[in-house]
CHARMM internal coordinates of N, CA and C (Angstrom, degrees):
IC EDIT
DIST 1 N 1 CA 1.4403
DIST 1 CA 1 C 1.5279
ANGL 1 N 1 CA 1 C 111.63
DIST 1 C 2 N 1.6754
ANGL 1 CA 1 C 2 N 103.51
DIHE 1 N 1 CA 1 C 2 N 19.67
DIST 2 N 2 CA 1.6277
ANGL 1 C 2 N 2 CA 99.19
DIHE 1 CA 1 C 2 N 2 CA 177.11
DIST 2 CA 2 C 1.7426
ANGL 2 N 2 CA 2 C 129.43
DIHE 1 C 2 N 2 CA 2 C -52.22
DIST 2 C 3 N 1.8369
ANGL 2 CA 2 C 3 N 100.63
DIHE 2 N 2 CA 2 C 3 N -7.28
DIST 3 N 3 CA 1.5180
ANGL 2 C 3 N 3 CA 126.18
DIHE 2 CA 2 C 3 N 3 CA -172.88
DIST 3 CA 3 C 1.5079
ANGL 3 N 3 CA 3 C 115.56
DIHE 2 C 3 N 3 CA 3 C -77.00
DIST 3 C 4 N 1.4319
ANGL 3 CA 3 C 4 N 101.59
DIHE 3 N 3 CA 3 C 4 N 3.58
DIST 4 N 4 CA 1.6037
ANGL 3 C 4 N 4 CA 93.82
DIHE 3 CA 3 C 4 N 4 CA -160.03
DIST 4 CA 4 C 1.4274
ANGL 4 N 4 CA 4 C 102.13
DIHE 3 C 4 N 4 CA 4 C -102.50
DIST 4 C 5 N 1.2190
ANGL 4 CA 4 C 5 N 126.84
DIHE 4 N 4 CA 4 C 5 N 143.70
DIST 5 N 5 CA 1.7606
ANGL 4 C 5 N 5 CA 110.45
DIHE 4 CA 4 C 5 N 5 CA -172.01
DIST 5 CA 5 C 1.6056
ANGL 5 N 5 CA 5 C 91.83
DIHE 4 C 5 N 5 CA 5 C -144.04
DIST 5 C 6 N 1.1742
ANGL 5 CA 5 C 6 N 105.08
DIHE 5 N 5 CA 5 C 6 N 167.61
DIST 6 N 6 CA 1.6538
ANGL 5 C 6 N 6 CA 117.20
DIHE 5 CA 5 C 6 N 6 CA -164.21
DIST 6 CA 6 C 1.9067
ANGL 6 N 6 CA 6 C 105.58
DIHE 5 C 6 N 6 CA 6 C -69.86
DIST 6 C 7 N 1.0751
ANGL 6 CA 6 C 7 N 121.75
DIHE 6 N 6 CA 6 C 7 N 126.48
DIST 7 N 7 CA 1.6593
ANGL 6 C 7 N 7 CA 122.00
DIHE 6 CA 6 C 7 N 7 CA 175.19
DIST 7 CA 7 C 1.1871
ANGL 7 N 7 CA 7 C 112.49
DIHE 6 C 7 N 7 CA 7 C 125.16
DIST 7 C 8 N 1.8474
ANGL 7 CA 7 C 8 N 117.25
DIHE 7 N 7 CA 7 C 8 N -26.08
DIST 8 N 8 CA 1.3201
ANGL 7 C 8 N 8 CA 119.61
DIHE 7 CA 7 C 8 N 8 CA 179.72
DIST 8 CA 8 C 1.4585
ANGL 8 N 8 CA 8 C 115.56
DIHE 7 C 8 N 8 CA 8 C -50.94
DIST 8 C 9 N 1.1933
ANGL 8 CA 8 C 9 N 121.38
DIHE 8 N 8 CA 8 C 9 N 149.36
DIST 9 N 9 CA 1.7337
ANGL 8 C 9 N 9 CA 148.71
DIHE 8 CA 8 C 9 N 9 CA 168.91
DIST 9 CA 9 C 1.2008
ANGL 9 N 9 CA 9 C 81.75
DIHE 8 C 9 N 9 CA 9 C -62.56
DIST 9 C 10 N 1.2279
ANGL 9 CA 9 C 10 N 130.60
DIHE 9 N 9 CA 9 C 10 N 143.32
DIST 10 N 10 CA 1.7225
ANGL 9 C 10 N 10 CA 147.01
DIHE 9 CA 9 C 10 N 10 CA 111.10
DIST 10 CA 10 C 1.7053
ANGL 10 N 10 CA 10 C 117.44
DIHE 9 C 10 N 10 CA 10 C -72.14
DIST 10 C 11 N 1.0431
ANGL 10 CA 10 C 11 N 107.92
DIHE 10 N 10 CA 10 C 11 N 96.48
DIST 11 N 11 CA 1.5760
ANGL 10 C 11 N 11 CA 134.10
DIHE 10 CA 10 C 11 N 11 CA -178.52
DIST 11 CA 11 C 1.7180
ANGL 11 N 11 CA 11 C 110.67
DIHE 10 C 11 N 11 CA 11 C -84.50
DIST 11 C 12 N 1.5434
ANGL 11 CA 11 C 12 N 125.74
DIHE 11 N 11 CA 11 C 12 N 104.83
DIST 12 N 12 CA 1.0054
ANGL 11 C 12 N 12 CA 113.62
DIHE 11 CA 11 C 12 N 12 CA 153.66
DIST 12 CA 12 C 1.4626
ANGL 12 N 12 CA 12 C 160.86
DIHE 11 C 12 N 12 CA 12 C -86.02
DIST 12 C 13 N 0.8550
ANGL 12 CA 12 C 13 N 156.94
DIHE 12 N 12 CA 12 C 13 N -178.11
DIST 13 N 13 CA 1.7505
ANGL 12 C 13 N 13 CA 118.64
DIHE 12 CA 12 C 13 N 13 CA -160.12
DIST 13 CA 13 C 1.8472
ANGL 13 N 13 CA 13 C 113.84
DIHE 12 C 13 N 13 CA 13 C -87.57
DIST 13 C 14 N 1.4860
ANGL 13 CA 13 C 14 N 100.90
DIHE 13 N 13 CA 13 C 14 N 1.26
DIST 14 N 14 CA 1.9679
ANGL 13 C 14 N 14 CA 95.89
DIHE 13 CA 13 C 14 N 14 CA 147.29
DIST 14 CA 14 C 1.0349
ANGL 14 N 14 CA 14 C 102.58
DIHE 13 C 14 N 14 CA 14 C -124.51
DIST 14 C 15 N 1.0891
ANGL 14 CA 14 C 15 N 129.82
DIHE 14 N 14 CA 14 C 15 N 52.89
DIST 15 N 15 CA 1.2346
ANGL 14 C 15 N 15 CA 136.10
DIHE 14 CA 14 C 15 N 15 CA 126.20
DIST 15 CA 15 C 1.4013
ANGL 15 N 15 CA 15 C 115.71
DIHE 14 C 15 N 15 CA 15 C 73.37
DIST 15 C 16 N 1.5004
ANGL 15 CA 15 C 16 N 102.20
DIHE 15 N 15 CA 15 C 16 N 44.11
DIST 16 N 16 CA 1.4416
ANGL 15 C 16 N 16 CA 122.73
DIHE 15 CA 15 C 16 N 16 CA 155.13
DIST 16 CA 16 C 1.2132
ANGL 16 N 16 CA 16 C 139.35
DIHE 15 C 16 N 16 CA 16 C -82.18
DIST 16 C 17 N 1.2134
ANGL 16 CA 16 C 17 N 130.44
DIHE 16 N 16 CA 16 C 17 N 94.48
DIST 17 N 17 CA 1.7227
ANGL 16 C 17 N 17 CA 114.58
DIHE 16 CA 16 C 17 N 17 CA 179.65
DIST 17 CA 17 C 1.8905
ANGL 17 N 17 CA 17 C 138.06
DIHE 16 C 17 N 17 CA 17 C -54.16
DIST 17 C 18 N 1.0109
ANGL 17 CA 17 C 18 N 93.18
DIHE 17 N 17 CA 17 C 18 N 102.10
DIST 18 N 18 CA 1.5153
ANGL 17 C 18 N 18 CA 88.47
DIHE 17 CA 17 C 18 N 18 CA -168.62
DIST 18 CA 18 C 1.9770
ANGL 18 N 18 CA 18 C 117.65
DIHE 17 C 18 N 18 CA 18 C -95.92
DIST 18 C 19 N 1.4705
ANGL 18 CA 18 C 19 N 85.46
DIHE 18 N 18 CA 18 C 19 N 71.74
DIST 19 N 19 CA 1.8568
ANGL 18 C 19 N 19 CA 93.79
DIHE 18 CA 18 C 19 N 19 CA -170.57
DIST 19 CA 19 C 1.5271
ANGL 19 N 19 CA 19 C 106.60
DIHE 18 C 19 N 19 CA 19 C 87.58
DIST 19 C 20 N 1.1501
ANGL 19 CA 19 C 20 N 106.53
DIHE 19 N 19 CA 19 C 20 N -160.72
DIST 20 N 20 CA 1.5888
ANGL 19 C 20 N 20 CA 135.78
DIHE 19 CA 19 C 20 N 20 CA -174.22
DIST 20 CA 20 C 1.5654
ANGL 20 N 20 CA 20 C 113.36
DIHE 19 C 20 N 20 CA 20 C -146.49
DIST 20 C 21 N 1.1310
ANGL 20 CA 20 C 21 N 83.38
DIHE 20 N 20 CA 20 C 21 N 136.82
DIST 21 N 21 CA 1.9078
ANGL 20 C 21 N 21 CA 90.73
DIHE 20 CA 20 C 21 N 21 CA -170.00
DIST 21 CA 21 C 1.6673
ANGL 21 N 21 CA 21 C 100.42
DIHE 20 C 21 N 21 CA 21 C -87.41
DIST 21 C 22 N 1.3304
ANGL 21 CA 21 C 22 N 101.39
DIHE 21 N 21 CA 21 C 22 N 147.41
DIST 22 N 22 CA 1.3225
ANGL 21 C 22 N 22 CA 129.19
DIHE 21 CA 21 C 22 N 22 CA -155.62
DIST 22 CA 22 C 1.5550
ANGL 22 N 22 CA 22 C 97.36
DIHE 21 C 22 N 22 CA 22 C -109.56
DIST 22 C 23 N 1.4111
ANGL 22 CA 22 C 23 N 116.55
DIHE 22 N 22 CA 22 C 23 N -78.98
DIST 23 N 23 CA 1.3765
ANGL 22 C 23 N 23 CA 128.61
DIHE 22 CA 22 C 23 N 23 CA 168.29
DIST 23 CA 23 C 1.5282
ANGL 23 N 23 CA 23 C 113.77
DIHE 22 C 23 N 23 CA 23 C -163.77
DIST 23 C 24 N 1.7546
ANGL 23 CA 23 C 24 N 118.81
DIHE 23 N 23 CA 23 C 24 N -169.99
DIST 24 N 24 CA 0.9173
ANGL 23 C 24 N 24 CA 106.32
DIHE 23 CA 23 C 24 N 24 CA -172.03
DIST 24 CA 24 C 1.5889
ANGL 24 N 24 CA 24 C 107.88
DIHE 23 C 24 N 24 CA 24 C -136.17
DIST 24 C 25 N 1.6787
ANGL 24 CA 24 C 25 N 95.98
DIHE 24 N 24 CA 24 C 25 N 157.92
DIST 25 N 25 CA 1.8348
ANGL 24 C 25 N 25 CA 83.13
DIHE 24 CA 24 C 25 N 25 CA -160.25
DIST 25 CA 25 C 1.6426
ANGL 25 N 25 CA 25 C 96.77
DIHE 24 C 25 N 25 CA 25 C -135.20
DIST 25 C 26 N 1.8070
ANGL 25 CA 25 C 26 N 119.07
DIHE 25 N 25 CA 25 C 26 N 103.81
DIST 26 N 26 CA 1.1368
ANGL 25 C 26 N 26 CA 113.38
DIHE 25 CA 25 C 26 N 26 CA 166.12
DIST 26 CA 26 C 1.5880
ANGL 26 N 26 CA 26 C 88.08
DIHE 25 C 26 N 26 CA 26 C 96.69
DIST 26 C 27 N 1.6609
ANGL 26 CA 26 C 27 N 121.42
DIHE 26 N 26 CA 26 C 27 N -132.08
DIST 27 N 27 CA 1.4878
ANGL 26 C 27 N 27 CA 143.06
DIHE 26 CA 26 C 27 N 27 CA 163.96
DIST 27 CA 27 C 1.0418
ANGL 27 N 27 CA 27 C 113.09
DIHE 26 C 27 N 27 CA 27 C -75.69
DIST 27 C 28 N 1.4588
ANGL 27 CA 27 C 28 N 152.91
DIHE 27 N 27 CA 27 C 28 N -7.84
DIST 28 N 28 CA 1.6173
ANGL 27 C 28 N 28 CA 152.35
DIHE 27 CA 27 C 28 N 28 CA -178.80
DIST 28 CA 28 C 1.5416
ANGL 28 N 28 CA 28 C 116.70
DIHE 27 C 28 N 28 CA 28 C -102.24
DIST 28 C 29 N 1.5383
ANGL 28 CA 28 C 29 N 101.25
DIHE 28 N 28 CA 28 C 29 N 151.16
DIST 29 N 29 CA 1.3321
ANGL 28 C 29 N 29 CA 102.00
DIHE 28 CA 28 C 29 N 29 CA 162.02
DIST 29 CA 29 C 1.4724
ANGL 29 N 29 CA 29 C 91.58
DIHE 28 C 29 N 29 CA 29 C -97.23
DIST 29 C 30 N 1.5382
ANGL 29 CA 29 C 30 N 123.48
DIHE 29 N 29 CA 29 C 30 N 149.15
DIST 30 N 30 CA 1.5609
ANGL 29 C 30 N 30 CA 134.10
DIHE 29 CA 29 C 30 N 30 CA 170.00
DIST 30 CA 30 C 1.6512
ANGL 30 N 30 CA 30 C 95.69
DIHE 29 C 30 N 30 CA 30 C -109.62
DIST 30 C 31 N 1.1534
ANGL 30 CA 30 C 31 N 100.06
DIHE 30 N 30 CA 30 C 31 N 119.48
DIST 31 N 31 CA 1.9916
ANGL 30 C 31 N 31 CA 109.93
DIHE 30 CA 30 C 31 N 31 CA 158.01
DIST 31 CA 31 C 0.9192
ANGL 31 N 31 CA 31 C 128.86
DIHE 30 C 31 N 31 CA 31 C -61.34
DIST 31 C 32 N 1.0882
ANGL 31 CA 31 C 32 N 166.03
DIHE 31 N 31 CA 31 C 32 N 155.65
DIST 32 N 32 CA 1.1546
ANGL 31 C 32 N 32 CA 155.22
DIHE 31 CA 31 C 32 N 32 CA 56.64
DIST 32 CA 32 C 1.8016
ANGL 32 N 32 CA 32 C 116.32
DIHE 31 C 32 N 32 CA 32 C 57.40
DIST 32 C 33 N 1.3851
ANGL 32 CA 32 C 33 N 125.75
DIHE 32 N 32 CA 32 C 33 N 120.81
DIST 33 N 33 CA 1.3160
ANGL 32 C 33 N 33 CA 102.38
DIHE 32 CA 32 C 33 N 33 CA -165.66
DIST 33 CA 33 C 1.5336
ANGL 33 N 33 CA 33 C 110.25
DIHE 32 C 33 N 33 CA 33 C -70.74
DIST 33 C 34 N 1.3664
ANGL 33 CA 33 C 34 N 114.23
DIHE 33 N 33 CA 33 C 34 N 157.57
DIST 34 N 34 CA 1.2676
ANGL 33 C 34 N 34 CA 120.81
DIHE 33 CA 33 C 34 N 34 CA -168.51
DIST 34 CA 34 C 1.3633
ANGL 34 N 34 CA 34 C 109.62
DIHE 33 C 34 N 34 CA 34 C -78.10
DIST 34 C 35 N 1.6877
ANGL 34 CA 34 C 35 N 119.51
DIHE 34 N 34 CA 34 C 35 N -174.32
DIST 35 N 35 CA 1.5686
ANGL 34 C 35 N 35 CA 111.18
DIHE 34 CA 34 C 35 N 35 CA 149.76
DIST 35 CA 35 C 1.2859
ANGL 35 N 35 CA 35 C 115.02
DIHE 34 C 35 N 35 CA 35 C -27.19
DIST 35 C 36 N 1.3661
ANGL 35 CA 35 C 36 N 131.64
DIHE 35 N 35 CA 35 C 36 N -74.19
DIST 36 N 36 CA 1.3976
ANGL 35 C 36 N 36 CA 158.24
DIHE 35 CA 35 C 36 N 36 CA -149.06
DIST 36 CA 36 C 1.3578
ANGL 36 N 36 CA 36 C 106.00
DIHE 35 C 36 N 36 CA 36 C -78.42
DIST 36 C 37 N 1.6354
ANGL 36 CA 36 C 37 N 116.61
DIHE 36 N 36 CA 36 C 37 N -3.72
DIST 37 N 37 CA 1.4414
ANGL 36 C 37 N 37 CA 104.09
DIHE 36 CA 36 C 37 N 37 CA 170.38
DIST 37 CA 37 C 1.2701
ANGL 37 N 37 CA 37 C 108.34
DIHE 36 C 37 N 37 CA 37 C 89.69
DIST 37 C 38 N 1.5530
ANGL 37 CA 37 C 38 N 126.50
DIHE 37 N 37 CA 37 C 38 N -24.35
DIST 38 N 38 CA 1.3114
ANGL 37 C 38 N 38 CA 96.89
DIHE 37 CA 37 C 38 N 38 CA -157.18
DIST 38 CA 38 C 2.0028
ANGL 38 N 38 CA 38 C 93.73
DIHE 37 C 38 N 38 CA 38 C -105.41
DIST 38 C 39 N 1.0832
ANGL 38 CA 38 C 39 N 119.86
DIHE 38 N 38 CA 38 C 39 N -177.71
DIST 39 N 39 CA 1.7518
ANGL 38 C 39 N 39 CA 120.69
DIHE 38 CA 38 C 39 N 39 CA 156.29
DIST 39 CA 39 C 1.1382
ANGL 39 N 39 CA 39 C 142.01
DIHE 38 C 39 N 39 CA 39 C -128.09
DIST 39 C 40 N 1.2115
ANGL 39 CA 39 C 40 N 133.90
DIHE 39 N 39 CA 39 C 40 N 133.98
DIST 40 N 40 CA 1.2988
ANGL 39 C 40 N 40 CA 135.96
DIHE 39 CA 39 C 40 N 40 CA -130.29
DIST 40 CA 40 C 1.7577
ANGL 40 N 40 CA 40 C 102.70
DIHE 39 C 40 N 40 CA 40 C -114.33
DIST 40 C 41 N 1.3420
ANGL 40 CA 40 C 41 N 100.16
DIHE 40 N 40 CA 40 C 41 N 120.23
DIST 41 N 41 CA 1.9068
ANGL 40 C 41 N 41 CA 100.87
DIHE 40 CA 40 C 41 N 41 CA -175.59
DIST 41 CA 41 C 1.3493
ANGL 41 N 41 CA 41 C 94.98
DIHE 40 C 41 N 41 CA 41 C -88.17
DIST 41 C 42 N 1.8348
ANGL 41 CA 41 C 42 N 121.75
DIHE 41 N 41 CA 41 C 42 N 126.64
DIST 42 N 42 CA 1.3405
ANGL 41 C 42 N 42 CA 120.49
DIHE 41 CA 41 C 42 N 42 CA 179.59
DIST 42 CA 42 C 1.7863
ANGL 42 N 42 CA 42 C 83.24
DIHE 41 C 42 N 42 CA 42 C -108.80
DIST 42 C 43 N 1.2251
ANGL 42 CA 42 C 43 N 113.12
DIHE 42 N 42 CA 42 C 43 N 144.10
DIST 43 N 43 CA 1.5983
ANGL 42 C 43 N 43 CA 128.16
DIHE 42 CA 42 C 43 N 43 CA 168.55
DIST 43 CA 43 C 1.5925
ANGL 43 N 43 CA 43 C 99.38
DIHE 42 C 43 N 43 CA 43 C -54.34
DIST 43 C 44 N 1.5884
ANGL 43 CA 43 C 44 N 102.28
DIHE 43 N 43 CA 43 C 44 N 131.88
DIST 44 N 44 CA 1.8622
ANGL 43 C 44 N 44 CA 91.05
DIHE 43 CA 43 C 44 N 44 CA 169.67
DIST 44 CA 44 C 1.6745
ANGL 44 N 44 CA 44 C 115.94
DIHE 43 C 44 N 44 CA 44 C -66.65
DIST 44 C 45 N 1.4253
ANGL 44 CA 44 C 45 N 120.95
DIHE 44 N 44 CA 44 C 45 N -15.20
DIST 45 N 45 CA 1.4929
ANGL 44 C 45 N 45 CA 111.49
DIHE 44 CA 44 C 45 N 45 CA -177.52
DIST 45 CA 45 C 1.4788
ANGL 45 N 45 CA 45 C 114.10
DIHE 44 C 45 N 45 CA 45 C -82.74
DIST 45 C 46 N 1.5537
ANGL 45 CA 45 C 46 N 116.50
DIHE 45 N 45 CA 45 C 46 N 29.39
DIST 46 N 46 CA 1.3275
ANGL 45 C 46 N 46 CA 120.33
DIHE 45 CA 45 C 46 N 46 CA 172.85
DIST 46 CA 46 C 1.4762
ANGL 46 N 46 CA 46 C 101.27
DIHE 45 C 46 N 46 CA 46 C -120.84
DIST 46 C 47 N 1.4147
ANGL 46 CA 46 C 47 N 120.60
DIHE 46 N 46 CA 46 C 47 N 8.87
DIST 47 N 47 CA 1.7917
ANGL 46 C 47 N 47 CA 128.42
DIHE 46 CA 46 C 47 N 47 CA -178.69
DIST 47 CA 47 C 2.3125
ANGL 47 N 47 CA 47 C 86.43
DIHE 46 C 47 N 47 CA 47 C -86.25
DIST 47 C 48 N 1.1285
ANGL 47 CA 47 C 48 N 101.85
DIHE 47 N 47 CA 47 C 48 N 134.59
DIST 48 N 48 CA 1.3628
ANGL 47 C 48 N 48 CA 97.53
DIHE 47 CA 47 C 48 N 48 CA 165.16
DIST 48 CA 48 C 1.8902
ANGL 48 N 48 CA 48 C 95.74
DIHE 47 C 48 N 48 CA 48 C -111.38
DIST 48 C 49 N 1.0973
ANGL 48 CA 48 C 49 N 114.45
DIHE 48 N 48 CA 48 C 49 N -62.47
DIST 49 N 49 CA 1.6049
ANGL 48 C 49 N 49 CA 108.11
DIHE 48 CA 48 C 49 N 49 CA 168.64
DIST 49 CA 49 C 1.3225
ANGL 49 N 49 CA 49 C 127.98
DIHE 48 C 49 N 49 CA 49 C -124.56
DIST 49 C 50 N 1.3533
ANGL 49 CA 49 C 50 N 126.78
DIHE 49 N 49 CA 49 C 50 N -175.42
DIST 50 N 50 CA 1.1802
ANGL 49 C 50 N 50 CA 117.32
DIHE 49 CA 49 C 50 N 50 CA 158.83
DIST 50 CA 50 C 1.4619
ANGL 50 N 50 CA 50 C 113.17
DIHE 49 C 50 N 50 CA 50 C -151.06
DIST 50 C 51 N 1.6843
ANGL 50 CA 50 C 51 N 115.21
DIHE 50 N 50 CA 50 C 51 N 138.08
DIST 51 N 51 CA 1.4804
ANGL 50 C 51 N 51 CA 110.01
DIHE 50 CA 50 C 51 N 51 CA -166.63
DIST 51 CA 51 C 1.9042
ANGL 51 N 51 CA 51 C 71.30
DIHE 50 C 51 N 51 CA 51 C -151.41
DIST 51 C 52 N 1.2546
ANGL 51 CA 51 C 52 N 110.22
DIHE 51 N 51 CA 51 C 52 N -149.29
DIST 52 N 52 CA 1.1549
ANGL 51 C 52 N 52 CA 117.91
DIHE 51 CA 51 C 52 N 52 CA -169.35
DIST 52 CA 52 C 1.7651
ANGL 52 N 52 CA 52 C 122.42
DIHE 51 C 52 N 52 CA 52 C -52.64
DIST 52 C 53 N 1.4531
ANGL 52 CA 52 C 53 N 112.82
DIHE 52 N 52 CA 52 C 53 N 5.69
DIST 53 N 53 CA 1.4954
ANGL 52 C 53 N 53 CA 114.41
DIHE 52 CA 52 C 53 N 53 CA 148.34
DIST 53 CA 53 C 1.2080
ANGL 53 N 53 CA 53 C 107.19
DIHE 52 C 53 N 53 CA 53 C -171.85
DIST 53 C 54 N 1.0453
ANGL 53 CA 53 C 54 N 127.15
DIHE 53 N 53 CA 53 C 54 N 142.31
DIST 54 N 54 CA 1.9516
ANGL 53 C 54 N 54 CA 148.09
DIHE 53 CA 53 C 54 N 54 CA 160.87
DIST 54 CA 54 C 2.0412
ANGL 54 N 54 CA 54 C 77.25
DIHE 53 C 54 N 54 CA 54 C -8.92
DIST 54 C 55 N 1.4436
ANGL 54 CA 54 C 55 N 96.79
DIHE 54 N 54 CA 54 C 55 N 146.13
DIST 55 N 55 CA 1.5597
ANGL 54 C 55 N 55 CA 125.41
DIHE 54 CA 54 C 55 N 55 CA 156.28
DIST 55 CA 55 C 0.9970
ANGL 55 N 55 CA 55 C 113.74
DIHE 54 C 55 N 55 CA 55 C 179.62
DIST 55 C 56 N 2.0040
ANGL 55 CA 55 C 56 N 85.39
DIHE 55 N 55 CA 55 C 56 N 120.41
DIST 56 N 56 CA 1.2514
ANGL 55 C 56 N 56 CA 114.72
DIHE 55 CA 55 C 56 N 56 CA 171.70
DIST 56 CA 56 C 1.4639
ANGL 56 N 56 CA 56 C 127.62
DIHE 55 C 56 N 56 CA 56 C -69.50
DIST 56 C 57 N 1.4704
ANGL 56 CA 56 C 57 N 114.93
DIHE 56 N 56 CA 56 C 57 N 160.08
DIST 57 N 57 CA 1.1632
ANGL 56 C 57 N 57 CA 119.11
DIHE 56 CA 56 C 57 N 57 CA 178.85
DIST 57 CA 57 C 1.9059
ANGL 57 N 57 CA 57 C 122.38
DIHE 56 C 57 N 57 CA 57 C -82.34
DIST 57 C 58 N 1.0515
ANGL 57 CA 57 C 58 N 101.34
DIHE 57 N 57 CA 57 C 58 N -7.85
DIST 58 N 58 CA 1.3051
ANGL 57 C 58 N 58 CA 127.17
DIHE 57 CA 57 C 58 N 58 CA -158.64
DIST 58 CA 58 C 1.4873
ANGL 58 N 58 CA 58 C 101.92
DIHE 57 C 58 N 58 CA 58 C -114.03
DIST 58 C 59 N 1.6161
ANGL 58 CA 58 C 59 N 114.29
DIHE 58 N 58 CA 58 C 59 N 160.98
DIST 59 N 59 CA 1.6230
ANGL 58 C 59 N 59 CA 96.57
DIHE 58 CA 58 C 59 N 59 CA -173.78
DIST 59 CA 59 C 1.8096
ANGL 59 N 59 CA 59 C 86.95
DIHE 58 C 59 N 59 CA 59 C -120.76
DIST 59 C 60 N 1.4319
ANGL 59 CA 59 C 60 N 121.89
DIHE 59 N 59 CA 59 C 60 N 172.97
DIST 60 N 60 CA 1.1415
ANGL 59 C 60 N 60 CA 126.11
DIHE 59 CA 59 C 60 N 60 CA -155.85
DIST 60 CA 60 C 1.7224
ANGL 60 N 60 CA 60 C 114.27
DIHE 59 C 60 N 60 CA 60 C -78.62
DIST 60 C 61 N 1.3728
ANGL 60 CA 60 C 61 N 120.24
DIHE 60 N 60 CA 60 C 61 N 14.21
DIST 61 N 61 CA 1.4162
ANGL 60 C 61 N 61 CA 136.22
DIHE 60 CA 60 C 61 N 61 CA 163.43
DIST 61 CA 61 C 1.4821
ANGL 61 N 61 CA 61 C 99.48
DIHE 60 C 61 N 61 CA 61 C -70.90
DIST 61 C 62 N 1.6033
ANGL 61 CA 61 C 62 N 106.78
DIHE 61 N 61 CA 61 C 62 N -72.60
DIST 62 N 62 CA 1.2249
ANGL 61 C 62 N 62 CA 106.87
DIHE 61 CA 61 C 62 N 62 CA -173.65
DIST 62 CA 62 C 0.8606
ANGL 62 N 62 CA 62 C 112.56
DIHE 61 C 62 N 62 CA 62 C -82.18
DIST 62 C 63 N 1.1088
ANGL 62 CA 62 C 63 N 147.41
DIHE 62 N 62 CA 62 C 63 N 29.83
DIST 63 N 63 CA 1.9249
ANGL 62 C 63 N 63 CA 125.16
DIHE 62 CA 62 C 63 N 63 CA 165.83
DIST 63 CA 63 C 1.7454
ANGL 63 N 63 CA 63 C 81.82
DIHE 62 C 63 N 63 CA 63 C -116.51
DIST 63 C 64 N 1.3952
ANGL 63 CA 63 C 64 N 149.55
DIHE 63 N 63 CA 63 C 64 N -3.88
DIST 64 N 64 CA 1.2273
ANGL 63 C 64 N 64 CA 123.99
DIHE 63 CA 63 C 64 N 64 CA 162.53
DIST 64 CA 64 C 1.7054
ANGL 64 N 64 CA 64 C 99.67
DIHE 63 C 64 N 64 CA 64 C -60.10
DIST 64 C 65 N 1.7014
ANGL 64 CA 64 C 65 N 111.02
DIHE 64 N 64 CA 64 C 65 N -60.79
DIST 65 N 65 CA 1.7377
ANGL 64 C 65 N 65 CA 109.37
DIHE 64 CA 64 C 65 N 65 CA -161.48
DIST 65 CA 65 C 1.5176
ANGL 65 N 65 CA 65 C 99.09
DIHE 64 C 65 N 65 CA 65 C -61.05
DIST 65 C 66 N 1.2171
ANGL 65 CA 65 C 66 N 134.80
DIHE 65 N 65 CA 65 C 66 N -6.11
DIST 66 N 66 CA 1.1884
ANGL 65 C 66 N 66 CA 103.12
DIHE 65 CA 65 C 66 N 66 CA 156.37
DIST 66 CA 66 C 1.1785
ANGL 66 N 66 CA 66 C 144.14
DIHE 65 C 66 N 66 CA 66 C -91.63
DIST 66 C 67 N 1.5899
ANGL 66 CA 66 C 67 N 111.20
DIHE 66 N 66 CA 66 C 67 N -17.49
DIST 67 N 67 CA 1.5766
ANGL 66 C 67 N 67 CA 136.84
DIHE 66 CA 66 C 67 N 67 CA 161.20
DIST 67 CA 67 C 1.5579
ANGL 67 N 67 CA 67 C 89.42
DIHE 66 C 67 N 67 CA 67 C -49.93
END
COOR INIT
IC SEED 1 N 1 CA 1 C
IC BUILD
């Protein structure tokens, strides 16, 4: 995931944006803080690619129950 650079969209697979990736720490992508201030560690084995933003494999139902 050396591809991932700070500003990217996090794209979920309907095509929800969930923040912008910040960087990554260990196994996670870390966001960008949200509205709410806070940031959300998504596991990197939920990245399926990355080209012009983070996309997830998962659509934005499930990557809340997993947050």
């Amino acid at each position: 995931m050396d591809n991932i650079t700070p500003g990217l969209p996090i794209i979920c697979t309907d095509n929800v944006v969930h923040g912008t990736a910040e960087f990554t720490e260990r196994e996670y992508l870390v966001t960008a803080p949200l509205d709410d201030g806070r940031r959300h560690f998504i596991p990197l084995a939920l990245i399926d690619r990355v080209d012009d933003a983070v996309r997830l494999n998962v659509d934005h139902h499930q990557l809340l129950e997993i947050l």
